[in-house]
LOVO-846868 format. One record per residue (C-alpha): residue in one letter; chain; y, x negated, z negated. Coordinates in Angstrom, 1 decimal, always signed. Each point is the difference from the previous one (the first is absolute). Example, Ala and Ser with C-alpha at 12.3 -4.5 7.8 and 13.67 -1.06 7.14 Angstrom:
> A,A,-4.5,-12.3,-7.8
> S,A,+3.4,-1.4,+0.7
***
This chain:
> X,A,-5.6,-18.0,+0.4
> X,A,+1.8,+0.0,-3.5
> X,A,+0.2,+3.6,-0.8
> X,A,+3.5,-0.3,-2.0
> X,A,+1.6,-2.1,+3.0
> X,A,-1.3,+2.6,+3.0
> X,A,+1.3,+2.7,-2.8
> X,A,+3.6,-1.6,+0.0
> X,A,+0.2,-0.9,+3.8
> X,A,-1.1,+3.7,+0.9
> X,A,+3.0,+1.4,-2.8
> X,A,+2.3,-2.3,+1.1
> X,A,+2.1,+2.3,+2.4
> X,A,+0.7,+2.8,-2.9
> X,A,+3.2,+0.0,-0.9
> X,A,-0.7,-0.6,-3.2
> X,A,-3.5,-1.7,-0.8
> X,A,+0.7,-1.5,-3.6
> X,A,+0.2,+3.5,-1.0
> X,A,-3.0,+1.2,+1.1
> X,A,-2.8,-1.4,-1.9
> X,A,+0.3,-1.5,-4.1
> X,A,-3.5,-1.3,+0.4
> X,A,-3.0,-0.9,+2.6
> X,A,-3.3,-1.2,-0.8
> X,A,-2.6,-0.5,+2.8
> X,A,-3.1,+1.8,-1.6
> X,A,-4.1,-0.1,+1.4
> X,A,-0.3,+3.3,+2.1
> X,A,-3.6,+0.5,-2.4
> X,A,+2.8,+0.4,-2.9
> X,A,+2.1,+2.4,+1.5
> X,A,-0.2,+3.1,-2.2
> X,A,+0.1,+3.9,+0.7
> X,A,+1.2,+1.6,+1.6
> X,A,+1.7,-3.0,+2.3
> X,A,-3.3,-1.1,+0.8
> X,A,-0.8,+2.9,+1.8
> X,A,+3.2,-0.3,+1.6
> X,A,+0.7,-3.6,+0.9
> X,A,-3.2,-1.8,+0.1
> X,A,-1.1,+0.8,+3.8
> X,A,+0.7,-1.1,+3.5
> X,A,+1.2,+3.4,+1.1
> X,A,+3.4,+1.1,+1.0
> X,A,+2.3,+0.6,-3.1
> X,A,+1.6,+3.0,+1.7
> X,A,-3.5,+2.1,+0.0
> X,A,-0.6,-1.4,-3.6
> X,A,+3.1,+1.5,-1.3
> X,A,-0.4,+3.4,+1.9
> X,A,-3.6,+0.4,-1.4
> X,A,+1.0,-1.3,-3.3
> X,A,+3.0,+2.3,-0.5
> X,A,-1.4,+2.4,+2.4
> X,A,+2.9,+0.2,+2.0
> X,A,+1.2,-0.9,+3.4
> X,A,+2.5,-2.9,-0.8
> X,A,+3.9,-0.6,+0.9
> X,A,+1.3,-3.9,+1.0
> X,A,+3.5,-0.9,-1.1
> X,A,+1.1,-3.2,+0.8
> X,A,+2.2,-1.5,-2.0
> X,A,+0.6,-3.4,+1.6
> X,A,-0.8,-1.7,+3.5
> X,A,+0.8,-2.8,+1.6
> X,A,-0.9,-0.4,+4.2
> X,A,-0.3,-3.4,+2.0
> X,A,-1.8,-0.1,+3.3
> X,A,-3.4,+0.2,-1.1
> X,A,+0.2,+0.7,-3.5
> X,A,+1.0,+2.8,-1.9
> X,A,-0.3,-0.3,-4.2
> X,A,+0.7,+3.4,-2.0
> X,A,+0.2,+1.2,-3.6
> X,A,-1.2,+3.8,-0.1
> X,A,-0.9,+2.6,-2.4
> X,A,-2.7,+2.9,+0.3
> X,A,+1.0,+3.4,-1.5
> X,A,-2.2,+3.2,+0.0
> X,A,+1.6,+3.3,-1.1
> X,A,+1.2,+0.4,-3.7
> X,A,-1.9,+3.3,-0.3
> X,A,-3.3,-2.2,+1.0
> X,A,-1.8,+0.4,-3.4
> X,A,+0.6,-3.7,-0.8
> X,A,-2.5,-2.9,-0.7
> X,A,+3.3,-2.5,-1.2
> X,A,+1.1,-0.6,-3.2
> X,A,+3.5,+0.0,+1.2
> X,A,+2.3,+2.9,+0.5
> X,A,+0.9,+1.3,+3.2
> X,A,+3.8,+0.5,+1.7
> X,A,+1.6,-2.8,-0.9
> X,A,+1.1,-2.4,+3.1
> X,A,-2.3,+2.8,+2.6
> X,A,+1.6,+3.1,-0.9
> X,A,-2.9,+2.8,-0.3
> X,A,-2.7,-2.9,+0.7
> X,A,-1.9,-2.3,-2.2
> X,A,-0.5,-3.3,+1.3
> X,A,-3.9,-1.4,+0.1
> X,A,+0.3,-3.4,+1.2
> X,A,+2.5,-2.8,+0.7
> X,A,-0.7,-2.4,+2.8
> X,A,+1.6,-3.0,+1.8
> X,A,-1.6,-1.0,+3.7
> X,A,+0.5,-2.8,+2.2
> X,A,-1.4,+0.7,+3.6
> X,A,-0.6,-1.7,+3.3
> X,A,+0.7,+2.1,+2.8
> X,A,-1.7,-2.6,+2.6
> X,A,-3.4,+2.2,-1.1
> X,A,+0.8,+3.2,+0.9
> X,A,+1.3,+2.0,+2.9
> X,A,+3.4,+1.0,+0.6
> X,A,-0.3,+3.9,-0.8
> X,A,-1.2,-1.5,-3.6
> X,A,+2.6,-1.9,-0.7
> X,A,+2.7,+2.4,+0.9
> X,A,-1.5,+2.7,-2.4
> X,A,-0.4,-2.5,-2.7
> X,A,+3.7,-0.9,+0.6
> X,A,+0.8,+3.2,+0.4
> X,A,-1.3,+0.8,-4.2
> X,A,-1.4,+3.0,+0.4
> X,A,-3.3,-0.2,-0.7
> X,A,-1.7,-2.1,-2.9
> X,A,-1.7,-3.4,+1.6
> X,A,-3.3,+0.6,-0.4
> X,A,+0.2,+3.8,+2.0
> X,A,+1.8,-1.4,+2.7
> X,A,-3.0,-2.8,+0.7
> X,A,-2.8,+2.9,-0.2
> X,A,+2.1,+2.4,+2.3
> X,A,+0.4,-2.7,+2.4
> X,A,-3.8,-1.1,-0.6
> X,A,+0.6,-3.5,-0.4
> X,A,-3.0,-1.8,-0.6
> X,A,+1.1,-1.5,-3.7
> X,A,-2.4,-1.4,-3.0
> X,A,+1.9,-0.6,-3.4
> X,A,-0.6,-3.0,-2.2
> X,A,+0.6,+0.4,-3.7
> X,A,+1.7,-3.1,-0.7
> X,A,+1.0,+0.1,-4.2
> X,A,+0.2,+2.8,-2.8
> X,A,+3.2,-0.2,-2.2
> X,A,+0.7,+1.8,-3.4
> X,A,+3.8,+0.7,-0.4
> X,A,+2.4,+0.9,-2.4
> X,A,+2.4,+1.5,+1.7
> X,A,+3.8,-1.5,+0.4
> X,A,+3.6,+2.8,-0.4
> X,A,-0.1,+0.9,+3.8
> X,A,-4.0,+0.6,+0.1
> X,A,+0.6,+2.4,-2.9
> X,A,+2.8,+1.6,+1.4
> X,A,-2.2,+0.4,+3.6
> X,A,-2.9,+1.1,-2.5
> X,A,+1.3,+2.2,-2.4
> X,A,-0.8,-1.9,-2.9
> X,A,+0.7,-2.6,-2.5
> X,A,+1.0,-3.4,+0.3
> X,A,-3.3,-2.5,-0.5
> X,A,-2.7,+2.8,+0.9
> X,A,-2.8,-1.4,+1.2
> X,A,-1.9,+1.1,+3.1
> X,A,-1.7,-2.3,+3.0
> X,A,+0.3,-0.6,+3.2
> X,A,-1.6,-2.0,+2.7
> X,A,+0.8,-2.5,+3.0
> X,A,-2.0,+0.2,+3.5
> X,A,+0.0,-0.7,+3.5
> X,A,-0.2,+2.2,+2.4
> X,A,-1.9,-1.3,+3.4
> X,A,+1.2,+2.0,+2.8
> X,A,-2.2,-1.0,+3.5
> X,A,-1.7,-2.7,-2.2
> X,A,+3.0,-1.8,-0.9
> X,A,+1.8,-0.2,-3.2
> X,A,+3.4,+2.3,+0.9
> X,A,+1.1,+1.3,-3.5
> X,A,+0.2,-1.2,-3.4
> X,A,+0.8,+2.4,-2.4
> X,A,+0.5,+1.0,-3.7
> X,A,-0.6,+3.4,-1.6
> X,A,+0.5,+0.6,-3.3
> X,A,-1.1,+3.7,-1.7
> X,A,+1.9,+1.8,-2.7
> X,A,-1.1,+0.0,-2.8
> X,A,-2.7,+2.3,-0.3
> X,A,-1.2,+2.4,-2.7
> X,A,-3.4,-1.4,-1.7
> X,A,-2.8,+2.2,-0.2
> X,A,-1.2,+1.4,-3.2
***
């Protein structure tokens, strides 16, 4: 897999994908600094990273989709509370009044590998990806496929409260649900605060 071309087939439903990112670079995971290490650099589910991280349950807002018989392929964003004491450099309000937005995300999954009752609450955008697979214990192993330092394009600032070309990192993976790979996704953190 070419990290850059799974990056622009998994963006490629946003309305607007020249706009998010000004620059990608694939980058060794061993180079990834603080605190995005701690953050992307795992095979765990991104939803209970984020919630530990920011240590707060997480919203989903979906921002794009696209639904074909099998297949469903979704841009999202994950907000915690503004009042959370925040760990991003960004501000918060902005496009998620009274919520600061932690992480962008584009997925592209096959519904063959999962039951019905999954793929109606994933449809249904509830519930960030990653919860709705542990509440339905579905037996999944995630595969870290690439690290990626980004400077971040006008509508990733605007979603991030922040300025154009800030950098931050994100990561590509599979997830294997029933031992077969059903989702491809891309989540992307705000930029974080360093620590001192």
């Amino acid at each position: 897999m070419n990290p850059l071309d799974e990056l622009g087939r998994l963006v490629a439903i946003h309305k607007s994908p020249e706009l998010l990112f000004d620059e990608v670079e694939h980058v060794p995971a061993s180079l990834t600094p603080e605190p995005y290490r701690q953050l992307l650099v795992h095979d765990h589910h991104m939803t209970l990273a984020m919630e530990g991280f920011h240590g707060h349950p997480v919203k989903v807002h979906v921002v794009d989709r696209h639904l074909e018989d099998s297949g469903y392929f979704r841009t999202s964003v994950l907000t915690v509370p503004a009042t959370t004491i925040g760990r991003t450099s960004g501000r918060a309000g902005g496009r998620f009044a009274g919520e600061r937005a932690v992480q962008f995300g584009a997925i592209r999954f096959n519904f063959e590998f999962v039951t019905v009752e999954v793929r109606e609450e994933i449809v249904a955008e509830h519930t960030p990806l990653g919860q709705v697979l542990i509440d339905h214990n579905v037996l999944r192993h995630i595969d870290l496929g690439a690290i990626l330092r980004i400077k971040v394009g006008p509508e990733l600032a605007d979603i991030f409260g922040c300025e154009r070309g800030t950098e931050t990192y994100g990561r590509l993976a599979t997830i294997f649900c029933n031992r077969r790979p059903a989702v491809d996704l891309l989540e992307v953190s705000a930029p974080l605060l360093h620590p001192s």
